[in-house]
TORKOL-4160 file (C-alpha; in steps of 0.2 Angstrom, whole numbers, padded with zeros to 4 digits, m for minus):
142
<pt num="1" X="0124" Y="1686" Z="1448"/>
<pt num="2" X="0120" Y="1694" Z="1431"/>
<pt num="3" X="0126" Y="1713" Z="1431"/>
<pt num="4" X="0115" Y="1725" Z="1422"/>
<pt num="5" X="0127" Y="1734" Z="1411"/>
<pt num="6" X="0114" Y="1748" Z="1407"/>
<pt num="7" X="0109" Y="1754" Z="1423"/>
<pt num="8" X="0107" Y="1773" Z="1421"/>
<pt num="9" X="0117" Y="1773" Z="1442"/>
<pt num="10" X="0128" Y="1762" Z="1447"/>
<pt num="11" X="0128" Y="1757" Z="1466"/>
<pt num="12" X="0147" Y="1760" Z="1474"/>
<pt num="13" X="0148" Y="1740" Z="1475"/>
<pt num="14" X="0144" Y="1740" Z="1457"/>
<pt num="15" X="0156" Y="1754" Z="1453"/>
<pt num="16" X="0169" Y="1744" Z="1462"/>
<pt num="17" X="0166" Y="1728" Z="1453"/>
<pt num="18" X="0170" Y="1738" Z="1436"/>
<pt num="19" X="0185" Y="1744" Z="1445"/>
<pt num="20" X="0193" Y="1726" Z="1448"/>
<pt num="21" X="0187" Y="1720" Z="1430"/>
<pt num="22" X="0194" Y="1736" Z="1420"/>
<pt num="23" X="0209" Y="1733" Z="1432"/>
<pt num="24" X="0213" Y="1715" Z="1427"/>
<pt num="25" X="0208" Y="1719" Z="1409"/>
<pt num="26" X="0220" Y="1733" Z="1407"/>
<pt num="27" X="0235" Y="1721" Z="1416"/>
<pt num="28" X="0231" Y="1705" Z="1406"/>
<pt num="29" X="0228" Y="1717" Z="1389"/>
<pt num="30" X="0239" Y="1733" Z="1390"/>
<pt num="31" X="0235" Y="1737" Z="1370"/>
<pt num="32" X="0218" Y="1739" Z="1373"/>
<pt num="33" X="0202" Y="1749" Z="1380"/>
<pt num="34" X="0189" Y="1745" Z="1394"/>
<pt num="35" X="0171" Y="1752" Z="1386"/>
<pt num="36" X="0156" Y="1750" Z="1391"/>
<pt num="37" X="0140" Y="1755" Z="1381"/>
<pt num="38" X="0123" Y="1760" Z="1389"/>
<pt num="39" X="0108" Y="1766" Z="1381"/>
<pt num="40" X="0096" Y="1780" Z="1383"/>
<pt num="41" X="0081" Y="1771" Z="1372"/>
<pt num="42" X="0071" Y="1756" Z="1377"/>
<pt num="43" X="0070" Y="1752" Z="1357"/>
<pt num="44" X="0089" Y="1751" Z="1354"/>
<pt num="45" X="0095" Y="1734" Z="1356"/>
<pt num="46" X="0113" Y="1728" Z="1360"/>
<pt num="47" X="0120" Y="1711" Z="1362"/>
<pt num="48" X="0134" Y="1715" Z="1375"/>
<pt num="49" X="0139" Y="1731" Z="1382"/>
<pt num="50" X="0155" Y="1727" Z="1387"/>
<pt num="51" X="0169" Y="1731" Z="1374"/>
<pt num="52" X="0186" Y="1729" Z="1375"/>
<pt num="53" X="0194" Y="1738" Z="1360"/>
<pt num="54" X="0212" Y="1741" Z="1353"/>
<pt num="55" X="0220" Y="1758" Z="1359"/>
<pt num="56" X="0227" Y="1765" Z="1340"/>
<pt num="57" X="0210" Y="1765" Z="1334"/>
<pt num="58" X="0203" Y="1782" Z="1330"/>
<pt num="59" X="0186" Y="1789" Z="1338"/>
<pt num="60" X="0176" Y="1790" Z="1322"/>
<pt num="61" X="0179" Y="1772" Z="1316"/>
<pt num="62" X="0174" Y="1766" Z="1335"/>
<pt num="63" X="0158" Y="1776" Z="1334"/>
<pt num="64" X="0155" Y="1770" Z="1316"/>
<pt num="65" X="0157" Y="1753" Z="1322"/>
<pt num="66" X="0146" Y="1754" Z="1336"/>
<pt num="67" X="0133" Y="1759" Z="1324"/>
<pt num="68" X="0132" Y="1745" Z="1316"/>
<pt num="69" X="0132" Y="1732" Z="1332"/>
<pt num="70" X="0117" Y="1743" Z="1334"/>
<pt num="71" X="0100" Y="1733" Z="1332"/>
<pt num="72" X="0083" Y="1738" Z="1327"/>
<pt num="73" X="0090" Y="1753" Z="1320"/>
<pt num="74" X="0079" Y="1765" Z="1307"/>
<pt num="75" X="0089" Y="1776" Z="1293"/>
<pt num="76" X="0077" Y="1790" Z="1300"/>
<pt num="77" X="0084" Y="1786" Z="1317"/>
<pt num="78" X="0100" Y="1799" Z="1323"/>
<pt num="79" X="0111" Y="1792" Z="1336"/>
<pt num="80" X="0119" Y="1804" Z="1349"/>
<pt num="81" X="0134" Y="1796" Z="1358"/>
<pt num="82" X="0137" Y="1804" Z="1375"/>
<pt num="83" X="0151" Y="1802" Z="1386"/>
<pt num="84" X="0147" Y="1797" Z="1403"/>
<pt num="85" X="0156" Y="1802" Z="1422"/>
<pt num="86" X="0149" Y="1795" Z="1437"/>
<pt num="87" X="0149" Y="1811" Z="1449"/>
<pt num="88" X="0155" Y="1808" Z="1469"/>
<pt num="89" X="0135" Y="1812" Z="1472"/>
<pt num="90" X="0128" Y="1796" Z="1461"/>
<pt num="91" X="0124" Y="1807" Z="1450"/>
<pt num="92" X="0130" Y="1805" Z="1430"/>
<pt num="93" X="0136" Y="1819" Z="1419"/>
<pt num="94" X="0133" Y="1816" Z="1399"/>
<pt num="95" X="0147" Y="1828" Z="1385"/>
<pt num="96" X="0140" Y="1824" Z="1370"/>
<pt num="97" X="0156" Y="1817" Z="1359"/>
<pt num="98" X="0161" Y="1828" Z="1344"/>
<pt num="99" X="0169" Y="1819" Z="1327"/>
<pt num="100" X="0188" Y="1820" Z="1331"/>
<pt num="101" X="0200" Y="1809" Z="1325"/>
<pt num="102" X="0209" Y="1806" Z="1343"/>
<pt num="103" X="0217" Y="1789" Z="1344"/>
<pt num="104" X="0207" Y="1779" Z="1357"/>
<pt num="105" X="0220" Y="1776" Z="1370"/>
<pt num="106" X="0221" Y="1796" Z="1372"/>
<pt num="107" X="0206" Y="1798" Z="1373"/>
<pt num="108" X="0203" Y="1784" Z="1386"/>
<pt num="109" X="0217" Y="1795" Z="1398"/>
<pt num="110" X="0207" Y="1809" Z="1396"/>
<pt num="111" X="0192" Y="1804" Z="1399"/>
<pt num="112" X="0191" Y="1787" Z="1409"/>
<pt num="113" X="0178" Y="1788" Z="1423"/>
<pt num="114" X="0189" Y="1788" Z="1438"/>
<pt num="115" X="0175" Y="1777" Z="1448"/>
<pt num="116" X="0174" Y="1764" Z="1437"/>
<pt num="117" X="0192" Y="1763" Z="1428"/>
<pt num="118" X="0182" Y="1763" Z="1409"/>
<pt num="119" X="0174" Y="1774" Z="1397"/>
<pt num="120" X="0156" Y="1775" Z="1397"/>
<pt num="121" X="0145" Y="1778" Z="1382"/>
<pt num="122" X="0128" Y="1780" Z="1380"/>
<pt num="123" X="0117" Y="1779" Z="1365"/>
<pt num="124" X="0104" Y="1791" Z="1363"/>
<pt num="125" X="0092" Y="1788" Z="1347"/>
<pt num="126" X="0083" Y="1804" Z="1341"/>
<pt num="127" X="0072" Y="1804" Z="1328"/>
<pt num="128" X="0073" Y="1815" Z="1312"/>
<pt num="129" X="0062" Y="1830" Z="1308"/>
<pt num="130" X="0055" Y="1820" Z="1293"/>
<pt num="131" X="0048" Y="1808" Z="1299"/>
<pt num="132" X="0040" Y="1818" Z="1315"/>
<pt num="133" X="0032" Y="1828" Z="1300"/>
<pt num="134" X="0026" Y="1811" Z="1291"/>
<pt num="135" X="0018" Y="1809" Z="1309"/>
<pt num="136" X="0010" Y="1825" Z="1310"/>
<pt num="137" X="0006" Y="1826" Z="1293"/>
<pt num="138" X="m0001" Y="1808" Z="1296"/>
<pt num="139" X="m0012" Y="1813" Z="1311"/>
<pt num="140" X="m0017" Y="1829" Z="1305"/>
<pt num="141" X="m0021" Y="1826" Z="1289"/>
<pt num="142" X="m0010" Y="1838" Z="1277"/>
């Protein structure tokens, strides 16, 4: 069965299956992280999802490298990474993640969705006031 990684909700089956994987990641490789990464825009493209990442890393450099594994990316495009927590209702709450130099593994036991055992990212691509003006100027003529 192929497991869609980017699901905006997990079912509680699904949720449990990340459980057991983050689980037996986290005993077979103690040093590193369970991530997953979602996204919020249909023209982002990933090739995987699921990360597995050394703890002693900082947050900045993780967030910088996930930017470049990014594809179809524009330099007017402005990314918004998001922490995601899968709520007891099946609903998700998004805390948009602020520049912090917070190694990984601290930040993983502060913030690991409890549900799931990992930590959830997701993507957001926002595009720049300039080029919204070149469109507007575009369309309206001026």
């Amino acid at each position: 069965m192929k497991f869609n990684y980017n699901k905006k909700v997990f079912t509680l089956e699904e949720k449990e299956i990340l459980l057991r994987e983050s689980e037996v990641l986290l005993e077979k490789y103690p040093n590193r992280i369970p991530l997953l990464v979602q996204l919020d825009s249909n023209v982002l493209k990933l090739e995987k999802h699921k990360f597995l990442v050394n703890d002693d890393i900082n947050i900045n450099y993780y967030i910088d490298v996930l930017k470049t594994k990014l594809m179809h990316i524009n330099s007017n495009d402005y990314l918004t990474i998001s922490l995601t927590k899968f709520n007891e209702d099946g609903t998700k709450t998004l805390t948009r993640i602020k520049p912090q130099s917070k190694l990984l593994k601290e930040f993983y036991q502060e913030n690991k969705d409890s549900s799931t055992g990992m930590l959830i990212f997701t993507v957001s691509r926002q595009t720049t006031a300039k080029w919204v003006k070149g469109l507007v100027s575009y369309y309206l003529g001026y």
